[in-house]
C-alpha positions as CSV (number, residue, x, y, z in Angstrom):
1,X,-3.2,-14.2,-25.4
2,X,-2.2,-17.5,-23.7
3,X,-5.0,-18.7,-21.7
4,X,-4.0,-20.4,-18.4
5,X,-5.4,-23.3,-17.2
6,X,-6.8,-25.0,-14.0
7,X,-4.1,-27.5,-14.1
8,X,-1.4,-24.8,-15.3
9,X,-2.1,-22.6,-12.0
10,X,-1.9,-26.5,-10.3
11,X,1.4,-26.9,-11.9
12,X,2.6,-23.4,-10.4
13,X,2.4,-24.4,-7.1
14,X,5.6,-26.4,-7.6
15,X,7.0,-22.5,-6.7
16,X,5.8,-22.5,-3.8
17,X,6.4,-25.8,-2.8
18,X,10.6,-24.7,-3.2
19,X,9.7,-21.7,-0.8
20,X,8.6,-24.2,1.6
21,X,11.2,-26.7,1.2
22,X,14.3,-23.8,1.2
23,X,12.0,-22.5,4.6
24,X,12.3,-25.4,6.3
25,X,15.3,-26.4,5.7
26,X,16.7,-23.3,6.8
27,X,14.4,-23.5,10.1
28,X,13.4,-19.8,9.1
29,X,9.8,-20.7,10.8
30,X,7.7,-19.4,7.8
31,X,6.8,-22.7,5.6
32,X,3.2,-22.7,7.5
33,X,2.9,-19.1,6.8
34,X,4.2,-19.5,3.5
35,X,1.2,-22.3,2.6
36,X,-1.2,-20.6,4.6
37,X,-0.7,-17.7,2.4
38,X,-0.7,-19.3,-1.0
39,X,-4.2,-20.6,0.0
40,X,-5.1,-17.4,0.9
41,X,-4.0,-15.5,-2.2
42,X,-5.8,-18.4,-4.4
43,X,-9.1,-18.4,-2.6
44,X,-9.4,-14.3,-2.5
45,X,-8.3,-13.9,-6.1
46,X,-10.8,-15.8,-7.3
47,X,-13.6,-14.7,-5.3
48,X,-12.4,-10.6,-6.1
49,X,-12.3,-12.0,-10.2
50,X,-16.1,-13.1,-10.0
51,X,-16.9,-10.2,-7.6
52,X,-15.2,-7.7,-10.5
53,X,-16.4,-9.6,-13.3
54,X,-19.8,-8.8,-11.3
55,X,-19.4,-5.4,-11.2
56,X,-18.4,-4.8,-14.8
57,X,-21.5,-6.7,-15.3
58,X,-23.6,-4.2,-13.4
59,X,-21.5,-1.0,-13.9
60,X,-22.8,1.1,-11.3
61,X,-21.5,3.5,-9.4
62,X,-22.9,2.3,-6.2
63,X,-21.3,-0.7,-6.2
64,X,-17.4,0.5,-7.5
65,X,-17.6,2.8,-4.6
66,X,-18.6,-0.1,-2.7
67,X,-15.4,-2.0,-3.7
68,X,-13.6,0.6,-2.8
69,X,-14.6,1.1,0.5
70,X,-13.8,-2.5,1.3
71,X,-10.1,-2.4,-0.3
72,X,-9.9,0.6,2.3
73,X,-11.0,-1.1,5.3
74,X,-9.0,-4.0,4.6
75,X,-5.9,-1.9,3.6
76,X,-6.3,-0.1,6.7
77,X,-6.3,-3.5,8.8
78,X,-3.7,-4.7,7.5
79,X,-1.4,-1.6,7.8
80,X,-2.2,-1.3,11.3
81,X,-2.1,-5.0,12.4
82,X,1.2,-4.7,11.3
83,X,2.6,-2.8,14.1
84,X,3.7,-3.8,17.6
85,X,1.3,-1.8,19.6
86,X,-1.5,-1.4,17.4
87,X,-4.1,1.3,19.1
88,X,-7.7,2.4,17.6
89,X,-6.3,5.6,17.4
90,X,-4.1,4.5,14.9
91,X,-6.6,2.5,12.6
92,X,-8.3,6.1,12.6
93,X,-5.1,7.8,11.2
94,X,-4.2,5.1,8.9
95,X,-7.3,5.2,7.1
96,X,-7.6,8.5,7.2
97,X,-4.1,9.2,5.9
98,X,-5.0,6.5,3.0
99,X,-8.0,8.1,2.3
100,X,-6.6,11.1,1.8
101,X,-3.6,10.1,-0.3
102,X,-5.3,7.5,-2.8
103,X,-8.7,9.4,-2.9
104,X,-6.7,12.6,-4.4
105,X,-4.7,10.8,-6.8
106,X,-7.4,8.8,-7.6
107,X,-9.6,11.9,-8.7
108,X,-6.3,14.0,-10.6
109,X,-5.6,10.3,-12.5
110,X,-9.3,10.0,-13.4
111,X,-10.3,13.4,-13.8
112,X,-7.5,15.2,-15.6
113,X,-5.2,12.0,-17.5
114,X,-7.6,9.2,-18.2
115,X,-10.9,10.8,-18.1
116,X,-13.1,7.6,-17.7
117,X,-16.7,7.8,-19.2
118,X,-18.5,7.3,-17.0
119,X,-16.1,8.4,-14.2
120,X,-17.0,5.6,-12.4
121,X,-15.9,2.9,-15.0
122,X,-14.9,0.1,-13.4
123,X,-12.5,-1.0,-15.6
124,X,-10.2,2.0,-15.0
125,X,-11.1,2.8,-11.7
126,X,-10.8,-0.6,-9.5
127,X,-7.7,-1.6,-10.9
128,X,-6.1,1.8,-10.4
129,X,-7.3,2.3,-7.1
130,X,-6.5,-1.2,-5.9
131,X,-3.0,-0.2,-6.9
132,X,-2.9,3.1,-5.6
133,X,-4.5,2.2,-2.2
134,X,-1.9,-1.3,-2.3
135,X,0.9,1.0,-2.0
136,X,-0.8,3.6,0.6
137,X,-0.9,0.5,3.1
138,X,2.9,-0.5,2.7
139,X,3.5,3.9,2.9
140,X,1.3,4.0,6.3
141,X,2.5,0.6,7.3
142,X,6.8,1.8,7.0
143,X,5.7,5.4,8.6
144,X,3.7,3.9,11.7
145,X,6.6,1.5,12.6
146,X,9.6,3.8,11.9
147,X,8.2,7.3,14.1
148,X,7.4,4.4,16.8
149,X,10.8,3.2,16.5
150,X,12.7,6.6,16.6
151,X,10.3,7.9,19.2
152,X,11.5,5.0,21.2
153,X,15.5,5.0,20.4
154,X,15.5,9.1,20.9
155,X,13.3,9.0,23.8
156,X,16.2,10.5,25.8
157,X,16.8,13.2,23.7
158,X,13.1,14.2,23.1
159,X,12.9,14.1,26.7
160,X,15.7,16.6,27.3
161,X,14.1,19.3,24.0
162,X,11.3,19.1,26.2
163,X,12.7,20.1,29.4
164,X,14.5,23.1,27.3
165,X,10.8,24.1,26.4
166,X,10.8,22.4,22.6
167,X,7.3,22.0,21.1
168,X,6.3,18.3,21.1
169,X,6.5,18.9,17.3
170,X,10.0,20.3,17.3
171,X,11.2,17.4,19.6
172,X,9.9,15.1,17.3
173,X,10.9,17.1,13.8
174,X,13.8,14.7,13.0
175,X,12.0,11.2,14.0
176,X,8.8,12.4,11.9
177,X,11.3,13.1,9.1
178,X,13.0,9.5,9.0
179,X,9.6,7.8,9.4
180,X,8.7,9.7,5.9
181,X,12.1,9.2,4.6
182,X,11.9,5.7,5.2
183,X,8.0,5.2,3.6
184,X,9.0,6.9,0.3
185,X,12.4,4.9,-0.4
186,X,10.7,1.6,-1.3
187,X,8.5,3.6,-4.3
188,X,12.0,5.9,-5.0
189,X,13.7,3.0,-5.3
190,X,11.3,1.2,-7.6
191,X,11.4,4.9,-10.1
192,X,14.8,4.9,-10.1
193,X,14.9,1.3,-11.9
194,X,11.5,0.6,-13.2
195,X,11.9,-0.5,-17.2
196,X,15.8,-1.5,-16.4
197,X,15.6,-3.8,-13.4
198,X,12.0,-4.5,-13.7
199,X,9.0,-4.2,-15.9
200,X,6.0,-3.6,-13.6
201,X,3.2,-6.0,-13.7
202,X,0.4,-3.6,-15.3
203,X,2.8,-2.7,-18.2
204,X,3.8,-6.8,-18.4
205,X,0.1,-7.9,-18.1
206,X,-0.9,-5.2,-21.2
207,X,1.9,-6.8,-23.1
208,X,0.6,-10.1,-22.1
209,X,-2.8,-9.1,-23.4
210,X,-1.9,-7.9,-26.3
211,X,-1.4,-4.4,-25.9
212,X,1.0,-2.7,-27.6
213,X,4.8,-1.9,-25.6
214,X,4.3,1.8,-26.6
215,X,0.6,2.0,-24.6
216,X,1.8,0.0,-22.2
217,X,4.9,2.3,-21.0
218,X,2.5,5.4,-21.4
219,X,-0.1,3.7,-19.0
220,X,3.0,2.3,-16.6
221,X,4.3,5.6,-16.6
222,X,1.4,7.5,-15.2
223,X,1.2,4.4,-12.5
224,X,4.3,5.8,-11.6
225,X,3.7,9.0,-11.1
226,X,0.7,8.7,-9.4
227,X,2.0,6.0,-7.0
228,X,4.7,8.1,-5.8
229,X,1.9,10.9,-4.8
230,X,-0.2,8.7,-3.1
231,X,2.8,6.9,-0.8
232,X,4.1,10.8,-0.3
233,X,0.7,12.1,0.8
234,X,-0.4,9.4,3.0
235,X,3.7,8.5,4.3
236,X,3.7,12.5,5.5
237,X,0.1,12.0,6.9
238,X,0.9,9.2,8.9
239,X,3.9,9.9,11.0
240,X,2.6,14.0,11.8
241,X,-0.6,13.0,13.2
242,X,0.6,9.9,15.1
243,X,3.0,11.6,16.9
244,X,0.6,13.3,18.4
245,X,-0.3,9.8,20.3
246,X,3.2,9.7,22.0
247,X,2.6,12.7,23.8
248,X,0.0,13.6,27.1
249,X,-2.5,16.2,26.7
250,X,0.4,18.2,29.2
251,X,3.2,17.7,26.3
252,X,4.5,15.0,28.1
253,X,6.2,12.0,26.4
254,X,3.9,8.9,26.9
């Protein structure tokens, strides 16, 4: 494996450094965001590789469930921060909904197809979860904004199933449906093409490593699969409990 280094990652900022230069001169407004989070994705990949390499140290349980429960906290932030009318009701739904999704998929992956030992092994489980629970947050994050948004473009005509004596549920049926629709296409999409149009980064960093391409497809294949549960569990779980907050406790639409 090619080691990378110091200077090498210094070098790769010259990426970057086009984002910023195409942003600004476009005037598209995000070359400071653009820096700002470059620094940030240096400074907390580093600090997670000496917190991991910590924990493989250690391997205990105690402190992978630890790790866990911070990516869940932050993912859970971050989903929510995301909207335009972020409420703590919502921060309780979003990381319930994520909890939910990854922490099943999380047990069937470990339990039945990789069968860790000890279940707790950090090597398997942090990296899987961390993916997993990545793309529970963009799932919760797509379902919150899109039921919000149809809620508020078919207001008129929730209004009026309502006033013909429709359940809040049934007036909403077809917005709750979209905001699923709309936080499973991203991972659909990504199935449909995965291999042709892009080789995922776990399956490129085994090949990296050494790995061989036949492990690495098997390995990338069960990513997958057990992706696409966890952003269908927790993208359902999202938009039919939150649209329980658009409505009074007398069925009324907020």
């Amino acid at each position: 494996m090619i080691q990378l280094s110091w200077l090498d990652l210094t070098l790769a900022t010259g990426l970057i450094l086009i984002a910023v230069g195409l942003s600004h001169w476009q005037r598209v407004g995000l070359a400071r965001d653009i820096v700002v989070g470059a620094v940030r994705s240096v400074v907390q990949l580093v600090l997670v590789g000496y917190v991991i390499l910590y924990i493989f140290e250690f391997d205990r349980w105690y402190f992978v469930m630890g790790a866990l429960g911070i990516m869940v906290a932050v993912a859970t932030r971050t989903a929510v921060r995301r909207q335009d009318k972020p409420t703590r009701e919502l921060y309780g739904i979003v990381g319930a909904a994520m909890l939910v999704g990854s922490g099943l998929t999380m047990v069937y992956v470990g339990s039945v197809i990789v069968r860790a030992d000890p279940w707790y092994d950090p090597r398997y489980v942090i990296p899987l979860f961390g993916m997993i629970m990545g793309n529970a947050m963009n799932a919760a994050a797509l379902a919150a904004e899109r039921l919000a948004a149809e809620i508020d473009a078919r207001r008129a005509e929730i209004e009026a199933y309502l006033a013909l004596g429709a359940t809040p549920g049934r007036a909403t049926r077809d917005a709750v449906r979209r905001a699923i629709r709309a936080s499973m296409i991203p991972m659909v999409n990504s199935l449909m093409v995965v291999g042709i149009v892009a080789l995922p980064g776990m399956m490129t960093g085994q090949i990296i490593a050494g790995a061989s391409p036949i492990t690495a497809v098997r390995y990338q294949i069960v990513v997958m699969f057990m992706l696409m549960a966890a952003v269908t569990i927790t993208g359902t779980i999202v938009p039919v409990w939150y649209r329980r907050c658009f409505f009074t406790a007398a069925q009324q639409l907020r």
